[in-house]
DSSP file (Angstrom, degrees, kcal/mol; ACC not computed):
  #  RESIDUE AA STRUCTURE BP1 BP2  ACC     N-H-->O    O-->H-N    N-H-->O    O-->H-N    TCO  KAPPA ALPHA  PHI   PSI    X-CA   Y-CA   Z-CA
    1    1 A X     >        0   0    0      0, 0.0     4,-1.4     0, 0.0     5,-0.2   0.000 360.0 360.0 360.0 -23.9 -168.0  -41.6   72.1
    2    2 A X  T  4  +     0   0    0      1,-0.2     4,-0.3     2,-0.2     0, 0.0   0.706 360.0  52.3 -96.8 -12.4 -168.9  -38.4   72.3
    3    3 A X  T  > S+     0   0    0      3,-0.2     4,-2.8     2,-0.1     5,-0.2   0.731 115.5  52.8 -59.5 -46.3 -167.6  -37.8   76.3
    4    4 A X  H >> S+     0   0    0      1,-0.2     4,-3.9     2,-0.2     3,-0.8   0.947 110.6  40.7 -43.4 -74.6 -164.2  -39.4   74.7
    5    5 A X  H 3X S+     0   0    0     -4,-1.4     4,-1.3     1,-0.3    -1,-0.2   0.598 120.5  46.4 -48.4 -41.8 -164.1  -36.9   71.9
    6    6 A X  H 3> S+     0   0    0     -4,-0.3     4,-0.8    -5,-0.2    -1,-0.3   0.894 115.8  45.3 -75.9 -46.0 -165.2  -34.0   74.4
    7    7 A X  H <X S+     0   0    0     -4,-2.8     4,-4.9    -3,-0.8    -2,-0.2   0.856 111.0  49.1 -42.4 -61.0 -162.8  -35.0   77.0
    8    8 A X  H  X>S+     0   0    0     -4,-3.9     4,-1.4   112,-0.5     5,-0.7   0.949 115.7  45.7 -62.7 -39.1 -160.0  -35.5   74.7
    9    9 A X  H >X5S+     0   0    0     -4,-1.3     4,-1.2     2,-0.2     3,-0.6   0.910 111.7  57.1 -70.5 -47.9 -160.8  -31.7   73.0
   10   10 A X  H 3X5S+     0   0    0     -4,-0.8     4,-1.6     1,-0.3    -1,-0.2   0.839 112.9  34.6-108.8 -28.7 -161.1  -30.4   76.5
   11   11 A X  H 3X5S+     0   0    0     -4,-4.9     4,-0.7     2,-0.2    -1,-0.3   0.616 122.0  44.5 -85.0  -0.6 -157.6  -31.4   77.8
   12   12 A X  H <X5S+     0   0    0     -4,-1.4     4,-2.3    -3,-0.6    85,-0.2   0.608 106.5  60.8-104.1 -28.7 -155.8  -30.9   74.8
   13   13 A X  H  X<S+     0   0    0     -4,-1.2     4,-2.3    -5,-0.7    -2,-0.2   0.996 114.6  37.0 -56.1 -58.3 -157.5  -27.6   74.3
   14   14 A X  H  < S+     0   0    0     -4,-1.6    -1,-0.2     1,-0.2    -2,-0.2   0.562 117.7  49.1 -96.7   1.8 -156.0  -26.4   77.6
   15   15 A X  H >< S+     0   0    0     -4,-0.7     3,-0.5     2,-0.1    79,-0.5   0.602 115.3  47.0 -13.4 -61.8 -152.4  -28.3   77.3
   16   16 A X  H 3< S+     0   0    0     -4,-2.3    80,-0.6    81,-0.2     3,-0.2   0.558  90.9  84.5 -77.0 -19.9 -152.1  -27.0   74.2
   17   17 A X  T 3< S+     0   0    0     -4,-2.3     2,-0.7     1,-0.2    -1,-0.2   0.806  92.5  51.8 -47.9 -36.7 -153.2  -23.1   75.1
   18   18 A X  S <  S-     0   0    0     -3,-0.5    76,-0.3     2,-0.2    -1,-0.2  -0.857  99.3-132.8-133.7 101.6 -149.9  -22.3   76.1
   19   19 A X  S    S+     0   0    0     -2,-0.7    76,-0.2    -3,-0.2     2,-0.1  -0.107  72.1  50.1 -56.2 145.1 -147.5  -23.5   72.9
   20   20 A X  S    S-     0   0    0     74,-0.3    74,-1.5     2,-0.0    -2,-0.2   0.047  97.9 -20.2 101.7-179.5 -144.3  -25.6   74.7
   21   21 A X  B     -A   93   0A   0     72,-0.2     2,-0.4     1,-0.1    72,-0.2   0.056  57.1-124.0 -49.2 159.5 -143.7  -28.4   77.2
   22   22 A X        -     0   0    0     70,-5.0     2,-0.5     2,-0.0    70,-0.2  -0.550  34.9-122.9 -79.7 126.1 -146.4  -29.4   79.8
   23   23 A X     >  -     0   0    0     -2,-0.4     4,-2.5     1,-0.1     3,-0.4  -0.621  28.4-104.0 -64.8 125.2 -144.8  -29.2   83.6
   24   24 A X  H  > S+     0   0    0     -2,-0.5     4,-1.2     1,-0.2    -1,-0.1   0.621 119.9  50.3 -10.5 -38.5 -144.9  -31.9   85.4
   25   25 A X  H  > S+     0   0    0      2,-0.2     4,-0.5     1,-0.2    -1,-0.2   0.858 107.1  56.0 -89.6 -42.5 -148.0  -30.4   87.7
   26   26 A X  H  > S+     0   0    0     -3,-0.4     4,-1.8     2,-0.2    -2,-0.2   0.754 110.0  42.6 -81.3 -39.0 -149.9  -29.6   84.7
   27   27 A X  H >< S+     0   0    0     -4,-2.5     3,-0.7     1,-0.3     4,-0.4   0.996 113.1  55.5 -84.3 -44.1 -149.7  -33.5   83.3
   28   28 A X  H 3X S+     0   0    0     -4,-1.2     4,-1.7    -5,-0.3     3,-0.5   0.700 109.6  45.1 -33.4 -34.1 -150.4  -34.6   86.6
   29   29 A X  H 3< S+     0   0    0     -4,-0.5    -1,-0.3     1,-0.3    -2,-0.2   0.810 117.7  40.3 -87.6 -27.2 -153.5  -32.6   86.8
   30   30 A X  T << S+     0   0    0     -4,-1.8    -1,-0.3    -3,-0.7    -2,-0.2   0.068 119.4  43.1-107.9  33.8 -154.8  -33.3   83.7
   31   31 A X  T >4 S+     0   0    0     -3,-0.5     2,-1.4    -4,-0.4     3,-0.9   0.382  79.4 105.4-147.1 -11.9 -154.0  -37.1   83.6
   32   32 A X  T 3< S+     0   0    0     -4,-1.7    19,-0.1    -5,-0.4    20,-0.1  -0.483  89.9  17.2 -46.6  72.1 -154.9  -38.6   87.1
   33   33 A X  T 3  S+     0   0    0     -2,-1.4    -1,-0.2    17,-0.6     2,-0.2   0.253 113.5  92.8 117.6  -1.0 -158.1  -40.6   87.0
   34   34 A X    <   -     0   0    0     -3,-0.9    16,-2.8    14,-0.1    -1,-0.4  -0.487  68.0-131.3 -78.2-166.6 -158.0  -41.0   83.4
   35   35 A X  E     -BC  49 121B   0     86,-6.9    86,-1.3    14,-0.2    14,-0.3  -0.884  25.4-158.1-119.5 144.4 -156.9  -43.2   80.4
   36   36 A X  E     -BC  48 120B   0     12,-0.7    12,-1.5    -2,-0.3     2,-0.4  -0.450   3.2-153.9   6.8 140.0 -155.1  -41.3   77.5
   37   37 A X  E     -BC  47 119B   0     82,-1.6    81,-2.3    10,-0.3    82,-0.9  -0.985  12.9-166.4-145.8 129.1 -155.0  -42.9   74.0
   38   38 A X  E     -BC  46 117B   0      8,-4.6     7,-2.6    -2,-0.4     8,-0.8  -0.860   7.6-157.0-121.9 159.0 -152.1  -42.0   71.5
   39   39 A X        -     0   0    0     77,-2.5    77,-0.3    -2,-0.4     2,-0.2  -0.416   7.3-148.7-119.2-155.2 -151.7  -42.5   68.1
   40   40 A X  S >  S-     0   0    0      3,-0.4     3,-2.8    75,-0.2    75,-0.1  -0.694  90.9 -10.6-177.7 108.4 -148.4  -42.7   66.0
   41   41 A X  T 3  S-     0   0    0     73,-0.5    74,-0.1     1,-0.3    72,-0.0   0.707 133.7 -57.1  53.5  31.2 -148.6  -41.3   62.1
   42   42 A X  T 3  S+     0   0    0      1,-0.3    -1,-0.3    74,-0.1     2,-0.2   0.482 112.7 132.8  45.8  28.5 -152.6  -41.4   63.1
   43   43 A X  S <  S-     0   0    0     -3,-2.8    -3,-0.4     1,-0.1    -1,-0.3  -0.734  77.6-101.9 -76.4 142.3 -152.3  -45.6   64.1
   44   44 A X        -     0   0    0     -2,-0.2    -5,-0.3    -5,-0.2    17,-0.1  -0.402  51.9-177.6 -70.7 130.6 -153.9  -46.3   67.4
   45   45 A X        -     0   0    0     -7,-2.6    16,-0.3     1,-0.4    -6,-0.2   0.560  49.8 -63.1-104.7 -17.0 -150.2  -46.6   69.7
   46   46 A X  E     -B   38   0B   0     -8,-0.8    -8,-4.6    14,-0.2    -1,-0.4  -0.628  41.2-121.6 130.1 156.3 -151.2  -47.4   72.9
   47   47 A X  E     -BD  37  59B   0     12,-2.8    12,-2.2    13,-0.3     2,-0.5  -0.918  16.6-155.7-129.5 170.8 -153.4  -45.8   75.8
   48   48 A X  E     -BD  36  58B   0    -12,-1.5   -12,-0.7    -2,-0.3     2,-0.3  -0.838   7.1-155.8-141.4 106.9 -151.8  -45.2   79.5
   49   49 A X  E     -BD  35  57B   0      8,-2.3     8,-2.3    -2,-0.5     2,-0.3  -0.667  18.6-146.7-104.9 140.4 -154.7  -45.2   82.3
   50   50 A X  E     - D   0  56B   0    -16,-2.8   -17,-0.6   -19,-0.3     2,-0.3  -0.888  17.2-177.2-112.5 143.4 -153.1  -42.8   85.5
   51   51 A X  E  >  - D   0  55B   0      4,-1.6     4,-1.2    -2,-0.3   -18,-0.1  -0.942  39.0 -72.7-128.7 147.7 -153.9  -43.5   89.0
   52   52 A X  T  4 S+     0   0    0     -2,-0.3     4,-0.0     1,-0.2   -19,-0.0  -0.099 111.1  46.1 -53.5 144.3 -152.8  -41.6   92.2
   53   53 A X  T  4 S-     0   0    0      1,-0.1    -1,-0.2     2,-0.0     3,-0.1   0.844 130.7 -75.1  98.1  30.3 -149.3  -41.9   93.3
   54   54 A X  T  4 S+     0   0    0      1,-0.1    16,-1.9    15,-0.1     2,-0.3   0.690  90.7 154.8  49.5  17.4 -148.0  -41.4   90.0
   55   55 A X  E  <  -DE  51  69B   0     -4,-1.2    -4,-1.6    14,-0.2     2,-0.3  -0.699  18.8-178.2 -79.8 119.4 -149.1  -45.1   89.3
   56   56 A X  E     -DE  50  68B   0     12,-1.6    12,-2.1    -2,-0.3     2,-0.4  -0.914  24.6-144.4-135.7 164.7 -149.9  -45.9   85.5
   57   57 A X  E     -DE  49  67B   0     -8,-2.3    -8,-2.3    -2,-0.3     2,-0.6  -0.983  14.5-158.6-131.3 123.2 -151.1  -48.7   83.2
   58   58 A X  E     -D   48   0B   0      8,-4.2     2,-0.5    -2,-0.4   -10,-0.2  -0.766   7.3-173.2-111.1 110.2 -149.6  -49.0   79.8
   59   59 A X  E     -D   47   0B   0    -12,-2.2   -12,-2.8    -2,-0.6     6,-0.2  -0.869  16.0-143.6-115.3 128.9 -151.6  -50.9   77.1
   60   60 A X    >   -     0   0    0      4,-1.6     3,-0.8    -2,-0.5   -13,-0.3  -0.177  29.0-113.0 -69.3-172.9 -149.8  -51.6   73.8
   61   61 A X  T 3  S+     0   0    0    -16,-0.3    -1,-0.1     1,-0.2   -15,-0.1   0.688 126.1  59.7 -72.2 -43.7 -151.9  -51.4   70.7
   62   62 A X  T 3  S-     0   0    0    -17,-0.1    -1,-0.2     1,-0.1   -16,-0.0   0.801 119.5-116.0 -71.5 -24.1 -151.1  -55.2   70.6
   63   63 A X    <   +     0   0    0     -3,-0.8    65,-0.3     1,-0.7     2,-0.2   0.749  69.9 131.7  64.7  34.8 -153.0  -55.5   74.4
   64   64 A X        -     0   0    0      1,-0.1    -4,-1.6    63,-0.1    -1,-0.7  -0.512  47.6-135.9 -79.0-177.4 -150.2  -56.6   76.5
   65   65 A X        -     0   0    0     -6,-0.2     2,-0.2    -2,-0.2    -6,-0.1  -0.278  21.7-176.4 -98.5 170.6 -149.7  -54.5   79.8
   66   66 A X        -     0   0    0     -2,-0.2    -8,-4.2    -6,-0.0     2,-0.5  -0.409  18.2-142.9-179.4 133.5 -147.1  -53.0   81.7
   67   67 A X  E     +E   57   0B   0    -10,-0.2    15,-1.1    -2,-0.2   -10,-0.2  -0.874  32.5 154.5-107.3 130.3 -147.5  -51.4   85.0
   68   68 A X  E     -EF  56  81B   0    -12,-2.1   -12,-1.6    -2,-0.5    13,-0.2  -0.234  36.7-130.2-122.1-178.3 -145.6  -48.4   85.9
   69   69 A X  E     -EF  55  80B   0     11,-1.5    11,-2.1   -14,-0.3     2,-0.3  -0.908  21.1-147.1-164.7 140.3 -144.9  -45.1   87.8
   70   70 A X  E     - F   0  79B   0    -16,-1.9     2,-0.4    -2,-0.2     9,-0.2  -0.686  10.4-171.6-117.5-170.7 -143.8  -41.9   86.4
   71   71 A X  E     - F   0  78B   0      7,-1.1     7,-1.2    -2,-0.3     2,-0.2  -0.998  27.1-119.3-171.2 133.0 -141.5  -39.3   88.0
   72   72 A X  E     + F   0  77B   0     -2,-0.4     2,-0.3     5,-0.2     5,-0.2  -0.671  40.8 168.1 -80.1 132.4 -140.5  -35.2   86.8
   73   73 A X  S    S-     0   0    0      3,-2.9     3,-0.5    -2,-0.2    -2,-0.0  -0.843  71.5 -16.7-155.2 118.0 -136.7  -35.2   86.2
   74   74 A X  S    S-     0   0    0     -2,-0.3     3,-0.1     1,-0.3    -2,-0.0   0.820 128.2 -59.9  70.2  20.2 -135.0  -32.0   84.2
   75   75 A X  S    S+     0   0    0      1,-0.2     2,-0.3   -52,-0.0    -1,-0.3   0.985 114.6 101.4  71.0  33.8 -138.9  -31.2   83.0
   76   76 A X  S    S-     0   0    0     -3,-0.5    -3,-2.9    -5,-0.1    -1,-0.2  -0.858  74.7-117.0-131.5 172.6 -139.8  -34.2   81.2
   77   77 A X  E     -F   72   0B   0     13,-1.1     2,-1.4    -2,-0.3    -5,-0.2  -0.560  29.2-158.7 -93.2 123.5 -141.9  -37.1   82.5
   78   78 A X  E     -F   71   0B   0     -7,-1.2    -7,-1.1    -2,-0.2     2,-0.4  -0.680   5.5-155.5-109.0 118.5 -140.1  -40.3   82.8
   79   79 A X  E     -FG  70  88B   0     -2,-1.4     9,-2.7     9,-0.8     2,-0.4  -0.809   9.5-177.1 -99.4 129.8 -141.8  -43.7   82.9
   80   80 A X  E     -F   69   0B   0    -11,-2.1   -11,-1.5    -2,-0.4     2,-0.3  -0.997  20.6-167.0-135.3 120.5 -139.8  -46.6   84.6
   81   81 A X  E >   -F   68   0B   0     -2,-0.4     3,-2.0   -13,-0.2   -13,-0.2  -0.736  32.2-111.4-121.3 165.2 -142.1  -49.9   84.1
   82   82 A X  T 3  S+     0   0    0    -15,-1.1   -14,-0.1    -2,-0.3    -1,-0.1   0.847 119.8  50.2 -73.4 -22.7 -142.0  -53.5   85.8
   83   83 A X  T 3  S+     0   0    0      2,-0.0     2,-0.3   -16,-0.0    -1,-0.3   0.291 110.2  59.5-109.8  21.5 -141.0  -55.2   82.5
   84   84 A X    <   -     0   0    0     -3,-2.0     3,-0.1     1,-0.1     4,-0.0  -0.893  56.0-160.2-119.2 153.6 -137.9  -52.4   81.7
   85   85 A X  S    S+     0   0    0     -2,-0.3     2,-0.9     1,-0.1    -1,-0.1   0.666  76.5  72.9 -97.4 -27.4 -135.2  -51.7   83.5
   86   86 A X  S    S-     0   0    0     -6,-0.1    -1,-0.1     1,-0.0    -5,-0.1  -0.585  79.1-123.5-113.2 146.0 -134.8  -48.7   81.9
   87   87 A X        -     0   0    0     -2,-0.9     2,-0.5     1,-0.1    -7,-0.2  -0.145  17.6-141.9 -67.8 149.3 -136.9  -45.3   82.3
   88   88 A X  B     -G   79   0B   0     -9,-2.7    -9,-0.8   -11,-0.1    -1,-0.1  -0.855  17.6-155.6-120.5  85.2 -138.4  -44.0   79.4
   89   89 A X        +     0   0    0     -2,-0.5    16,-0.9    16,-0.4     2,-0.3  -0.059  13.9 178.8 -87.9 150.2 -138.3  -39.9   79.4
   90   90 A X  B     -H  104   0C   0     14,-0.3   -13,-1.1    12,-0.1     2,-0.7  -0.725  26.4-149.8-162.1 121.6 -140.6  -37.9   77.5
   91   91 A X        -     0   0    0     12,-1.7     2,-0.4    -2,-0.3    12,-0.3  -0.544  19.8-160.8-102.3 123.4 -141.3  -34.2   76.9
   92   92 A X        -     0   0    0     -2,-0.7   -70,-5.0   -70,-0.2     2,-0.3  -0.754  14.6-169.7-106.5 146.5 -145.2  -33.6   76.2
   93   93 A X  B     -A   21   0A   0      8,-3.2     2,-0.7    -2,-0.4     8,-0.3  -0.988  25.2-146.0-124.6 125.2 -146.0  -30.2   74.4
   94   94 A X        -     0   0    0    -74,-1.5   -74,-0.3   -79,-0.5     6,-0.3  -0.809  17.3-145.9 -76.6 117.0 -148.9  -28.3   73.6
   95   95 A X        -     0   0    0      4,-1.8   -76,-0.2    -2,-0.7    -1,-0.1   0.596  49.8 -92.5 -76.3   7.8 -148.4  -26.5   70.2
   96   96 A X  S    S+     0   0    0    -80,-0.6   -79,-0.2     1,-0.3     2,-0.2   0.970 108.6  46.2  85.5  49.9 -150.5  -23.1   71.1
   97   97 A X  S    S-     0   0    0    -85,-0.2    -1,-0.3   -81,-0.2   -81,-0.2  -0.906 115.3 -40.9-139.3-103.6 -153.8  -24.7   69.5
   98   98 A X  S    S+     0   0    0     -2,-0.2     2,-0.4    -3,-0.1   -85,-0.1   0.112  99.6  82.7-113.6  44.2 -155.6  -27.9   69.7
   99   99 A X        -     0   0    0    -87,-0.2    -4,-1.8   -83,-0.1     2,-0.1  -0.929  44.8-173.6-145.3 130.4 -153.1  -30.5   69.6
  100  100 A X        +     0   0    0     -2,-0.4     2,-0.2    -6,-0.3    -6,-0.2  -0.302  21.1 174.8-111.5 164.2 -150.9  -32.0   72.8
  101  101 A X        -     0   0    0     -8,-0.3    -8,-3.2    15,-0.3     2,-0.3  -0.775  21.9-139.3-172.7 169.7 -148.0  -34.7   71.3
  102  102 A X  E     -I  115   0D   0     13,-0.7    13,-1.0   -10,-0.2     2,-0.3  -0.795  11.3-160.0-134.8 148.1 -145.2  -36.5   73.5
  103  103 A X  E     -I  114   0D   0     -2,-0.3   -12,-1.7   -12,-0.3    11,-0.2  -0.949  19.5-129.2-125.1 132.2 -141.7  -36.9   72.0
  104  104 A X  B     -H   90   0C   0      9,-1.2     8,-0.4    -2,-0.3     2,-0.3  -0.517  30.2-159.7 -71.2 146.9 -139.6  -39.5   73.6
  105  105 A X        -     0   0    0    -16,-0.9   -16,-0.4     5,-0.3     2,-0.3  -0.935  13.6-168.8-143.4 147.6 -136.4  -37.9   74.4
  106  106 A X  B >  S-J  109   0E   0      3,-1.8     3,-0.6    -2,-0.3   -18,-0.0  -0.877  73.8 -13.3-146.7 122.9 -132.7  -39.6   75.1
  107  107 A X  T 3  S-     0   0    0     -2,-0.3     3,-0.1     1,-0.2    -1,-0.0   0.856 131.5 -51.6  36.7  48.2 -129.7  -37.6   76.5
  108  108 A X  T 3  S+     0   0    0      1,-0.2     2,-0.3     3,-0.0    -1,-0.2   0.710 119.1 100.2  78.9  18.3 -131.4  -34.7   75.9
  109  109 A X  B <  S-J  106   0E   0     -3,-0.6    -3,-1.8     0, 0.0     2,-0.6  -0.993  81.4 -99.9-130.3 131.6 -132.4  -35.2   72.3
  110  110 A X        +     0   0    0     -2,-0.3    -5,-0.3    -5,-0.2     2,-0.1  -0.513  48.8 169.3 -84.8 131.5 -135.3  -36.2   70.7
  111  111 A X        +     0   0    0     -2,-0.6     2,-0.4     2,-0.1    -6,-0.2  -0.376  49.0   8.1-130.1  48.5 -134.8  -40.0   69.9
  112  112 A X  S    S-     0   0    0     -8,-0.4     2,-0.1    -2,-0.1    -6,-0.0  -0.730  90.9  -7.9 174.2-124.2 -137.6  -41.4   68.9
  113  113 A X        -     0   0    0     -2,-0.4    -9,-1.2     1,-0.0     2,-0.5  -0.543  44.9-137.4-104.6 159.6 -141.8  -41.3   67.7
  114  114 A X  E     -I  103   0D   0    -11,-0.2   -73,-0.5    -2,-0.1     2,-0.2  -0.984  28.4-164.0-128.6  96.5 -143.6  -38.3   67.9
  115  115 A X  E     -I  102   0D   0    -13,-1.0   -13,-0.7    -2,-0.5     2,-0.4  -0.580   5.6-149.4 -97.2-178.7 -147.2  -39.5   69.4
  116  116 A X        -     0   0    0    -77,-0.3   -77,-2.5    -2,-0.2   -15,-0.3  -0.971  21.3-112.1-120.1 138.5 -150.3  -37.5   69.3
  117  117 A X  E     +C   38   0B   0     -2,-0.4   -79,-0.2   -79,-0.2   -17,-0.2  -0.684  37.7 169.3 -48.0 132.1 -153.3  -37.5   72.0
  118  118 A X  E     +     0   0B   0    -81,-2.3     2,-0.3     1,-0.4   -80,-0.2   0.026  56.3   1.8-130.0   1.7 -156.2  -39.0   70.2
  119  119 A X  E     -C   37   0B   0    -82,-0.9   -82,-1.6  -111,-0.1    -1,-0.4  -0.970  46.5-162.8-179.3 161.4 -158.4  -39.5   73.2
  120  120 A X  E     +C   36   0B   0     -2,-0.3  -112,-0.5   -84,-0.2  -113,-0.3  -0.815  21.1 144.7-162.0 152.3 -159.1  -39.3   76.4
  121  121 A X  E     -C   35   0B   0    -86,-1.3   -86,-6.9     2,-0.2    -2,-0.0  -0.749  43.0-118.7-142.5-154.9 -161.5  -40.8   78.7
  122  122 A X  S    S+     0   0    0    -88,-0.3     2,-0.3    -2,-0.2   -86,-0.1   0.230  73.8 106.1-110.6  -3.7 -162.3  -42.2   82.4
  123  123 A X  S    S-     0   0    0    -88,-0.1    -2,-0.2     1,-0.1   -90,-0.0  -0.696  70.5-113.4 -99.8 140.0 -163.1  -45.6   81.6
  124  124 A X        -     0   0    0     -2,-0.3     2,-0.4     1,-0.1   -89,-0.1  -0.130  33.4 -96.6 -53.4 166.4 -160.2  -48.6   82.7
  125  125 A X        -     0   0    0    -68,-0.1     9,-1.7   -78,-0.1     2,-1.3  -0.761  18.7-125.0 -75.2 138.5 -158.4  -50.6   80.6
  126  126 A X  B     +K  133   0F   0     -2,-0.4     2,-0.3     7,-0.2     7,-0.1  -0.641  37.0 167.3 -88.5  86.7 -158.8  -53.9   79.5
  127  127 A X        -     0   0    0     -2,-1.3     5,-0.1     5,-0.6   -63,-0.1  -0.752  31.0-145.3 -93.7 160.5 -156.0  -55.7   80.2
  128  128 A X  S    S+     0   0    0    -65,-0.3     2,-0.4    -2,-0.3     5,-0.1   0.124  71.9  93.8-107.7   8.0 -155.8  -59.7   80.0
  129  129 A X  S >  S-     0   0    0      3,-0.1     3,-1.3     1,-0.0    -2,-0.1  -0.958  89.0 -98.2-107.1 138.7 -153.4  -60.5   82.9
  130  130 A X  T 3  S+     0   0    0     -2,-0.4     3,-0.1     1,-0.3    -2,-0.1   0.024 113.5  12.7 -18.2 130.6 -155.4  -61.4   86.5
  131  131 A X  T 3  S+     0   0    0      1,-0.2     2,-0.7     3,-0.1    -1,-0.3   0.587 104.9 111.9  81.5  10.6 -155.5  -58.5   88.6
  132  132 A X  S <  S-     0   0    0     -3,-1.3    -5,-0.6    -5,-0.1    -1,-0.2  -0.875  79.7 -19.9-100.0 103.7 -154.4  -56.0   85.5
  133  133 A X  B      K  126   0F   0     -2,-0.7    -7,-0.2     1,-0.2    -9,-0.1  -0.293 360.0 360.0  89.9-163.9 -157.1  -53.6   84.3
  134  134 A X              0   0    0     -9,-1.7    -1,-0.2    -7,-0.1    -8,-0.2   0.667 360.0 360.0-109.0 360.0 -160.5  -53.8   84.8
């Protein structure tokens, strides 16, 4: 717990150093080979484990799946996943101390939940479908 908790403080610490959106190379570097964990009004939201090749795995709170890939367009990060058709854009910000959050964005507005990072570690996810997870 205490790797999470260190982990999560160490990327959000240095995300968050420089107050506004993350770049595209900057999330890449700090979210390849981990999991992420978000909250939502500080309820567990989901966690999103990154692989190389922009490859990700999205587990709801509920513990379904969905496997994905994300892609930089106009400087947000946009997730298009096998059970959407449609991509799901999002501009993550560090606020200039310790705290990183994601806002879902649509036509250029933000349209939707304001999550927070609440973790991060190294370890997969436990997904239930064959071949899904670890």
């Amino acid at each position: 717990m205490r790797l999470t908790a260190a982990l999560a403080a160490l990327l959000a610490s240095a995300l968050a150093a420089a107050a506004g959106p993350v770049t595209p190379e900057a999330f890449e570097r700090m979210s390849e080979g981990r999991t992420l964990h978000f909250t939502l009004d500080g309820r567990d939201f989901g966690a999103e484990q990154y692989f190389p090749g922009r490859r990700s795995l999205w587990r709801y709170a509920d513990g379904g799946c969905a496997w994905g890939r994300w892609y930089a367009r106009d400087g947000l990060i946009c997730f298009r996943y096998d059970l959407t058709d449609d991509p799901q854009c999002w501009r993550f910000e560090g606020d200039g101390g310790a705290g990183f959050s994601a806002t879902l964005i649509e036509n250029g507005l933000p349209s939707g939940p304001l999550l927070r990072l609440s973790g991060a570690d190294e370890r997969p996810l436990d997904c239930p479908a064959p071949g899904v997870g670890s």
